[in-house]
Z-matrix of the N, CA and C atoms (Angstrom, degrees):
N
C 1 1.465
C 2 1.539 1 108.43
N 3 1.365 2 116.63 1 130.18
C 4 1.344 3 107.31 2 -174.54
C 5 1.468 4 121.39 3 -108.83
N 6 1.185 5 135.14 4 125.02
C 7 1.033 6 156.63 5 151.09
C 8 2.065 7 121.09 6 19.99
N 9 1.043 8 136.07 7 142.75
C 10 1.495 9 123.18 8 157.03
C 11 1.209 10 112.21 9 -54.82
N 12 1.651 11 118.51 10 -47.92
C 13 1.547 12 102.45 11 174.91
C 14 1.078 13 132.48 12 -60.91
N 15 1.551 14 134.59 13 -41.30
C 16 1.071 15 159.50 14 147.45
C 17 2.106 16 100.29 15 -11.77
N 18 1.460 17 110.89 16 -89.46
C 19 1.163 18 126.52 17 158.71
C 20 1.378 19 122.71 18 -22.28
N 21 1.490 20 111.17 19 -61.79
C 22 1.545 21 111.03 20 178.41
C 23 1.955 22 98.08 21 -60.02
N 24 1.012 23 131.37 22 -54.79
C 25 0.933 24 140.45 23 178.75
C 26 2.234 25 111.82 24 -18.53
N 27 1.283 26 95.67 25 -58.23
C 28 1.470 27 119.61 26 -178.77
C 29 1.524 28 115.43 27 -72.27
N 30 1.569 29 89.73 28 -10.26
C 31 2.067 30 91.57 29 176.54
C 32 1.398 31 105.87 30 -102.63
N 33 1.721 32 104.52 31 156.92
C 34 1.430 33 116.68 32 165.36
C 35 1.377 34 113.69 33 -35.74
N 36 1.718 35 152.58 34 176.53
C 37 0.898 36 157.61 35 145.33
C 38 1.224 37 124.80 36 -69.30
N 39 1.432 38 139.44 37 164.10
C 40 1.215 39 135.27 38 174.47
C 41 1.562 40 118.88 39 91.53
N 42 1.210 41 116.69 40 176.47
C 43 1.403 42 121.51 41 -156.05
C 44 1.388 43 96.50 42 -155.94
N 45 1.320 44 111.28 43 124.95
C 46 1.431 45 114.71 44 -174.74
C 47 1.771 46 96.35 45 -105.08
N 48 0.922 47 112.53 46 140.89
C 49 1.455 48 133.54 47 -148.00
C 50 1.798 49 117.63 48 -158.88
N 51 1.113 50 112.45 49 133.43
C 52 1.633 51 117.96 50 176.54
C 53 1.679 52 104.78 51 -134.30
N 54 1.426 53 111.96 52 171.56
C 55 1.766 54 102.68 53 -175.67
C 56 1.686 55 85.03 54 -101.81
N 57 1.204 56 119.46 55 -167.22
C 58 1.707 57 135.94 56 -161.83
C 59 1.342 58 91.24 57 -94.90
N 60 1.675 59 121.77 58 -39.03
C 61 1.719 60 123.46 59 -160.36
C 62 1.854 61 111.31 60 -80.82
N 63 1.543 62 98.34 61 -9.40
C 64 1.352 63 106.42 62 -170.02
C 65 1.442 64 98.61 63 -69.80
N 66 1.743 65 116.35 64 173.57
C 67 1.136 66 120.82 65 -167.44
C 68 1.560 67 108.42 66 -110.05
N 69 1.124 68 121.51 67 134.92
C 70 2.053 69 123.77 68 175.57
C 71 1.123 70 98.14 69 -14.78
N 72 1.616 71 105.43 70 -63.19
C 73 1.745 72 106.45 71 -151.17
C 74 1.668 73 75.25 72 -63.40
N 75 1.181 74 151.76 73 -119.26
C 76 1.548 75 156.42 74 -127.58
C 77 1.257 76 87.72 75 -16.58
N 78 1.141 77 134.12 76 -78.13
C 79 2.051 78 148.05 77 -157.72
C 80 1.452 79 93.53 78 -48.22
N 81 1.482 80 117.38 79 -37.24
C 82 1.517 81 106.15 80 174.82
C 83 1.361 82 133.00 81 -78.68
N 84 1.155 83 107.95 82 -39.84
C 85 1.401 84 143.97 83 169.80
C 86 1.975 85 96.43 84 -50.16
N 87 1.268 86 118.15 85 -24.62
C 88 1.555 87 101.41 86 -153.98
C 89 2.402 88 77.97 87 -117.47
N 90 1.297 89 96.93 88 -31.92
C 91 1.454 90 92.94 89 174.04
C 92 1.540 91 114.59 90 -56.51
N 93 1.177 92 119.84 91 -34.88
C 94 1.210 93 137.02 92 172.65
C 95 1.558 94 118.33 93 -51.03
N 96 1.371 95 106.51 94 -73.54
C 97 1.294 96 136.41 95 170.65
C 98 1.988 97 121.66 96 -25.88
N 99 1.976 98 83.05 97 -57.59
C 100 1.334 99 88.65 98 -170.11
C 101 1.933 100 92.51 99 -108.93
N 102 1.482 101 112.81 100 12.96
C 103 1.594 102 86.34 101 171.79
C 104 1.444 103 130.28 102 81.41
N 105 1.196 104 108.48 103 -1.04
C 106 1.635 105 131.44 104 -177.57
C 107 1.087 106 95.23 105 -88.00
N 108 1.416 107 116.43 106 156.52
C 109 1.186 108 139.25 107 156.45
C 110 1.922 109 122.33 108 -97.97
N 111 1.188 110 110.28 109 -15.47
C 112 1.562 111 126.79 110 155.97
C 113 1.327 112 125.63 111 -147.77
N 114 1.342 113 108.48 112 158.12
C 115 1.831 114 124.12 113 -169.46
C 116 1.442 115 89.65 114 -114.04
N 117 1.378 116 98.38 115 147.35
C 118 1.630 117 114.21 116 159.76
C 119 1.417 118 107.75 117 -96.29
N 120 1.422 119 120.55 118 121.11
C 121 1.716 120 116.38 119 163.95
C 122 1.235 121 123.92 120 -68.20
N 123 1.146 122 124.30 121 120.74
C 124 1.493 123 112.57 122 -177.69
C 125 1.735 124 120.11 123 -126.94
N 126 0.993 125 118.50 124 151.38
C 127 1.705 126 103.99 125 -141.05
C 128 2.120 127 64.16 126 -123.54
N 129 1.151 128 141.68 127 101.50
C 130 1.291 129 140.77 128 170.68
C 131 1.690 130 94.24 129 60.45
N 132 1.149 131 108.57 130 -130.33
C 133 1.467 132 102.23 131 -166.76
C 134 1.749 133 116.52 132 -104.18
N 135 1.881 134 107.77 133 6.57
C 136 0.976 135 118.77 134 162.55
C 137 2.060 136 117.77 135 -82.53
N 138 1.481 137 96.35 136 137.00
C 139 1.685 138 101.23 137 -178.97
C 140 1.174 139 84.89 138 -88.34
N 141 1.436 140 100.54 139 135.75
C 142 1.780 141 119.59 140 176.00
C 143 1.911 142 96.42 141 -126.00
N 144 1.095 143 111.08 142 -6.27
C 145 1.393 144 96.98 143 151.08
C 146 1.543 145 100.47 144 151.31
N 147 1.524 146 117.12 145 -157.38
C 148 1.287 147 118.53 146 -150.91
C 149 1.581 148 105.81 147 -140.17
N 150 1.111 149 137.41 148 139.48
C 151 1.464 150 142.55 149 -163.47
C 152 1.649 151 117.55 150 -158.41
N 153 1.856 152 95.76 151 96.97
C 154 1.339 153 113.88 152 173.16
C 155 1.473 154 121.66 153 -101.76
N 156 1.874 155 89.33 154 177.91
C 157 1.714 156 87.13 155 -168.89
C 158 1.804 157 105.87 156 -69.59
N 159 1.206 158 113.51 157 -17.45
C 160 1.598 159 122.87 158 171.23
C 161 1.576 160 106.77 159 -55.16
N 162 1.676 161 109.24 160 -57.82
C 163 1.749 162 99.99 161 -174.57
C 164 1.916 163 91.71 162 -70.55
N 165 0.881 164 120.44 163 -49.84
C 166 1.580 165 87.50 164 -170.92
C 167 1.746 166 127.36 165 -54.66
N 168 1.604 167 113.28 166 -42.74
C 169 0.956 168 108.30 167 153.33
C 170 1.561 169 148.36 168 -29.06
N 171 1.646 170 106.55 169 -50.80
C 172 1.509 171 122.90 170 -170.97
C 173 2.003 172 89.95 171 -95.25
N 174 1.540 173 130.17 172 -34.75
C 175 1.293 174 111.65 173 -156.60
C 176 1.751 175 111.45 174 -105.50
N 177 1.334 176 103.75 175 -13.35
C 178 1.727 177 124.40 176 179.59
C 179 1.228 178 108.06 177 -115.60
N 180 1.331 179 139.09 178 -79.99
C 181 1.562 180 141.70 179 -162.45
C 182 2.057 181 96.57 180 -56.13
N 183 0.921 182 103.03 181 -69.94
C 184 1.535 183 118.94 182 -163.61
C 185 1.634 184 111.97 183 -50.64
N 186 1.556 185 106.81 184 -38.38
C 187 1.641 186 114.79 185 -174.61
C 188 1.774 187 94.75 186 -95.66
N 189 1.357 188 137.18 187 -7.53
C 190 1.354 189 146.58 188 -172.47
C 191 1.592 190 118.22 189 81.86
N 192 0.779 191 118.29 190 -17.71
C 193 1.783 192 126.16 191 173.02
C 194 1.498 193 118.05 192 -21.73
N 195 1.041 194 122.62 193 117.35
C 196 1.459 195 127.64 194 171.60
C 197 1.633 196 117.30 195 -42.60
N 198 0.860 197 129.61 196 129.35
C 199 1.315 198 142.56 197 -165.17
C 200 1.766 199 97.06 198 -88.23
N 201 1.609 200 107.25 199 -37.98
C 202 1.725 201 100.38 200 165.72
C 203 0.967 202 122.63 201 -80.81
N 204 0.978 203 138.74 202 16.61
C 205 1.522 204 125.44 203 -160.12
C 206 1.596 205 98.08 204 -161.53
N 207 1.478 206 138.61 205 9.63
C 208 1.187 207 127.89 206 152.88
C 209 1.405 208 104.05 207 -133.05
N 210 1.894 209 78.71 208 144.04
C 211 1.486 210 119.65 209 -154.69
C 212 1.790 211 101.66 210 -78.83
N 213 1.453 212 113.55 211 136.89
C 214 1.542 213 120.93 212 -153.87
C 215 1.798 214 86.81 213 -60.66
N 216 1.272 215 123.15 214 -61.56
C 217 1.440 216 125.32 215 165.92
C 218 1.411 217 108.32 216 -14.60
N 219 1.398 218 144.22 217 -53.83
C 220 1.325 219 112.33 218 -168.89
C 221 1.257 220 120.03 219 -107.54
N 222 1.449 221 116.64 220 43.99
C 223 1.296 222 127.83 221 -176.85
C 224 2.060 223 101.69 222 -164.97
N 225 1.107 224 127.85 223 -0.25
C 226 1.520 225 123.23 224 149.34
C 227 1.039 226 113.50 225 -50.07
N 228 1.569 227 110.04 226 156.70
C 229 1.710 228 123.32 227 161.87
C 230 1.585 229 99.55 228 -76.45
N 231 1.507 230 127.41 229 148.85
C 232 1.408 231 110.48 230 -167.97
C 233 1.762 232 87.63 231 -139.72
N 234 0.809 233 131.38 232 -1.53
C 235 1.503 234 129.35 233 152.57
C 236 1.358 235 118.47 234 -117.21
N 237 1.302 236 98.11 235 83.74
C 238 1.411 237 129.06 236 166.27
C 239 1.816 238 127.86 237 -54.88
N 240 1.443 239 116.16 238 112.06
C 241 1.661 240 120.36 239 176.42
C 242 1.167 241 103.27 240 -85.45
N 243 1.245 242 108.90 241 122.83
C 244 1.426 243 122.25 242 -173.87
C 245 1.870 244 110.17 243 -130.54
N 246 1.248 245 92.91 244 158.95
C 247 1.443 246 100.06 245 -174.66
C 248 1.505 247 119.42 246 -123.36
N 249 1.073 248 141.53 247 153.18
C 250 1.505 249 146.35 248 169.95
C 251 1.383 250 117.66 249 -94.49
N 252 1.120 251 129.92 250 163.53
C 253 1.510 252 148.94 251 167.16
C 254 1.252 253 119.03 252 -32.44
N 255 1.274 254 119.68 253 -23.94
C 256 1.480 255 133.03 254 -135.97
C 257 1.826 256 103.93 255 -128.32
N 258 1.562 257 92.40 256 -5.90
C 259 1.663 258 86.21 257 -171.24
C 260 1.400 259 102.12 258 -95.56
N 261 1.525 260 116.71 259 -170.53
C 262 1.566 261 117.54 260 -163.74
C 263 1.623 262 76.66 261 -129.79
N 264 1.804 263 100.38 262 150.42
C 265 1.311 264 129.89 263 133.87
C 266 1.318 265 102.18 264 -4.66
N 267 1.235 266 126.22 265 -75.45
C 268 1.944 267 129.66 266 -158.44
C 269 1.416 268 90.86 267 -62.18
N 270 1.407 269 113.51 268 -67.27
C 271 1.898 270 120.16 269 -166.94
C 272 1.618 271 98.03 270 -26.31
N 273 1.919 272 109.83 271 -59.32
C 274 1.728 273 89.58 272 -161.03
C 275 1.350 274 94.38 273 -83.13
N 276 1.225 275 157.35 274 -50.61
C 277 1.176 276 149.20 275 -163.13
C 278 1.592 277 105.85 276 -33.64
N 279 1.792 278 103.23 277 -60.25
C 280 1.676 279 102.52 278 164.91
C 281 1.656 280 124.80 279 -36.23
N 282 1.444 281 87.27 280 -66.95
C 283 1.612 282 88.46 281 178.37
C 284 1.719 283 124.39 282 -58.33
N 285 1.127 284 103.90 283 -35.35
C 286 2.254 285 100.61 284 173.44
C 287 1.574 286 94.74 285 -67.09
N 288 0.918 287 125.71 286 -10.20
C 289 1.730 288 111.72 287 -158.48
C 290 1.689 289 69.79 288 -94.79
N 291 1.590 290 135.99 289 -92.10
C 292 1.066 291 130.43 290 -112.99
C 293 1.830 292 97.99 291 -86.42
N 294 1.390 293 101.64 292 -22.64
C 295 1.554 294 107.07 293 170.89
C 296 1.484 295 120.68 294 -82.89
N 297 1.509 296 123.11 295 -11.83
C 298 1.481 297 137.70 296 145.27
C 299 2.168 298 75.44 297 80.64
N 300 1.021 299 111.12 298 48.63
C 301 1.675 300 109.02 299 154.70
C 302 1.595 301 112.71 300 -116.97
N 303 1.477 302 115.94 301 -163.40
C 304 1.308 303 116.68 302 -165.83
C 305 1.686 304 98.48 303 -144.38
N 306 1.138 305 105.68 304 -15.25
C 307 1.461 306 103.96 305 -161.20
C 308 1.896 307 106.40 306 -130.08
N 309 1.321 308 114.79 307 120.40
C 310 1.330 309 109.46 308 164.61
C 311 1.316 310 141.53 309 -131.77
N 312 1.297 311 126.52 310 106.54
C 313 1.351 312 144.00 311 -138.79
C 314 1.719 313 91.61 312 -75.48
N 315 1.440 314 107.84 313 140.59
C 316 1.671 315 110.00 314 175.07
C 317 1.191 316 125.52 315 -113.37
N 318 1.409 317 133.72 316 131.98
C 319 1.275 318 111.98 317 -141.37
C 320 1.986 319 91.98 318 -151.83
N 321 1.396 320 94.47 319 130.17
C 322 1.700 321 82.84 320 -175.57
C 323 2.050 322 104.76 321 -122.70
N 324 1.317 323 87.25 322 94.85
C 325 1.624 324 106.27 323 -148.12
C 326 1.493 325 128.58 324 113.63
N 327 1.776 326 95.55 325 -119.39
C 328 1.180 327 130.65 326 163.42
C 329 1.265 328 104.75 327 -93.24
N 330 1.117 329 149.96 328 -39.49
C 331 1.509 330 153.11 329 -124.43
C 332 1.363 331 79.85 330 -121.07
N 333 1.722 332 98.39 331 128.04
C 334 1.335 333 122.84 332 156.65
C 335 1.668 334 113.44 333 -92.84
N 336 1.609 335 97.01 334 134.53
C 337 1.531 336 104.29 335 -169.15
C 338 1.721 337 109.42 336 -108.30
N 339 1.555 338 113.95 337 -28.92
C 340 1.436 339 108.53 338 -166.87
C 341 1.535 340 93.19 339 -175.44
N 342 1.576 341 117.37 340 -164.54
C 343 1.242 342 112.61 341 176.70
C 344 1.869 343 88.18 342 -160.15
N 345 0.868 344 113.79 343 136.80
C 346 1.765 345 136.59 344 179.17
C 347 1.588 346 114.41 345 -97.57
N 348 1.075 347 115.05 346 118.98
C 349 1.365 348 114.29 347 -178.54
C 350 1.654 349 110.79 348 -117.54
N 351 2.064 350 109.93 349 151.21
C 352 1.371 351 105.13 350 -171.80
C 353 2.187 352 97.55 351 -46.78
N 354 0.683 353 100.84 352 -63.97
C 355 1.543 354 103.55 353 -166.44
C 356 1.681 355 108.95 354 -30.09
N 357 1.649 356 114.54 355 -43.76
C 358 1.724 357 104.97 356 179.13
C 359 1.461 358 96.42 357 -52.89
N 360 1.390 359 109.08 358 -58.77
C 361 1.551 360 98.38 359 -155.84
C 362 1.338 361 130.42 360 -61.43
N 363 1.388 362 92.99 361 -29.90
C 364 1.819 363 97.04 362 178.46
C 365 1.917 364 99.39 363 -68.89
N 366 1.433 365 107.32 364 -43.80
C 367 1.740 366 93.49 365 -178.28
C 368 1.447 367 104.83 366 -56.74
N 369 1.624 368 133.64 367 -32.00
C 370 1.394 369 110.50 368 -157.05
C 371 1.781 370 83.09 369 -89.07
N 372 1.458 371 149.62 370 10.28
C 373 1.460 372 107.78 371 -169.76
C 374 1.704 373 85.79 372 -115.24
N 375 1.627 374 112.18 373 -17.40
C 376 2.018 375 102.12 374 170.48
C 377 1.764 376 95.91 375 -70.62
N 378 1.128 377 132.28 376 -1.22
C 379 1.327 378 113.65 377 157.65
C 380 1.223 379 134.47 378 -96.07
N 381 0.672 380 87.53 379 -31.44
C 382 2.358 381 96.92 380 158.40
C 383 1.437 382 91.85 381 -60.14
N 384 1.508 383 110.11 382 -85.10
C 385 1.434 384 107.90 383 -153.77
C 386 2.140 385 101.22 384 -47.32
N 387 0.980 386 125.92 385 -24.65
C 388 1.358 387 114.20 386 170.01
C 389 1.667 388 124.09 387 -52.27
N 390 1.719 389 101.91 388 -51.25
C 391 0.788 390 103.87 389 -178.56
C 392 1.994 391 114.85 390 -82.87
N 393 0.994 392 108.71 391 -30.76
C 394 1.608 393 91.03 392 173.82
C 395 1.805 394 106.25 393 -60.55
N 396 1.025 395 116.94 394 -33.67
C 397 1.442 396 117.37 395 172.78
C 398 1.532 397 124.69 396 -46.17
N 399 1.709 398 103.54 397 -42.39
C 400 1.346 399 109.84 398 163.04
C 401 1.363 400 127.80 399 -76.16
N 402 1.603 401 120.99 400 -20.51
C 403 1.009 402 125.57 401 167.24
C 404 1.465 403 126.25 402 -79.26
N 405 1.027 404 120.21 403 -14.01
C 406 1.611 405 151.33 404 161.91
C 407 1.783 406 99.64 405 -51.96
N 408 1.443 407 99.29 406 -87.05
C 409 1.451 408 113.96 407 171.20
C 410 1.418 409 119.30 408 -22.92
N 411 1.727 410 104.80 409 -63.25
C 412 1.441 411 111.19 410 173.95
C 413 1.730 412 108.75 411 -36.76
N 414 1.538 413 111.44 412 -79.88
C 415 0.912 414 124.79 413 -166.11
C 416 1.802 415 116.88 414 -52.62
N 417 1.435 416 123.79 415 5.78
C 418 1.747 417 122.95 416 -166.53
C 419 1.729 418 89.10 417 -118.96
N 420 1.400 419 105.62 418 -27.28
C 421 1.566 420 106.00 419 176.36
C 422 1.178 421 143.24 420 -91.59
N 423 1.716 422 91.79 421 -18.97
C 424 1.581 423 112.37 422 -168.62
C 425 1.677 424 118.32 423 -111.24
């Protein structure tokens, strides 16, 4: 089972990021852009929290709120589950399952390093399980 570092390792670089004062539509506008399904807020190099297409859904679309004119701050998740370097594939899989999120920001300290989504993890564990499959094979034939 491999590691967050490991994982972060296999992703593009960078950190997609918005400030708290920016507006939905911007957070959407950049979800769009880069294809994410969540932004990390970051207030300078502190994460002040986390903003998915779920909180926009359930805290803007659903209550009617203008998407221009409210500020990503009063509609982010602001207690953020976060993970370290050090955890495994299983750890976050555990944790999105029992915390019912999708997205987990990695953080070694204070310092935000990357962010892990259900989708990396499930691609990196159908690739193990591929490959023990091939190694399986090897071993019934060879």
């Amino acid at each position: 089972m491999k590691t967050v570092e490991q994982l972060l390792e296999g992703k593009p670089g960078g950190i997609v990021s918005i400030a708290p004062n920016a507006s939905v539509l911007d957070a959407l506008k950049l979800l769009a852009e880069k294809n994410v399904g969540a932004v990390l807020v970051m207030e300078g190099p502190r994460l002040a929290g986390i903003l998915s297409e779920r909180d926009y859904a359930r805290k803007v679309a659903l209550k009617g709120k203008s998407s221009s004119d409210t500020p990503v701050s009063e509609v982010m998740t602001r207690s953020v589950v976060c993970v370290n370097l050090k955890h495994t594939n299983e750890d976050c899989m555990g944790l999105m399952t029992q915390k019912h999120i999708r997205h987990l920001p990695v953080v070694d300290g204070e310092r935000v390093l990357g962010m892990l989504s259900i989708g990396d993890l499930v691609k990196d564990l159908i690739s193990e399980q591929q490959f023990i499959i091939s190694q399986l094979e090897s071993y019934i034939h060879g």
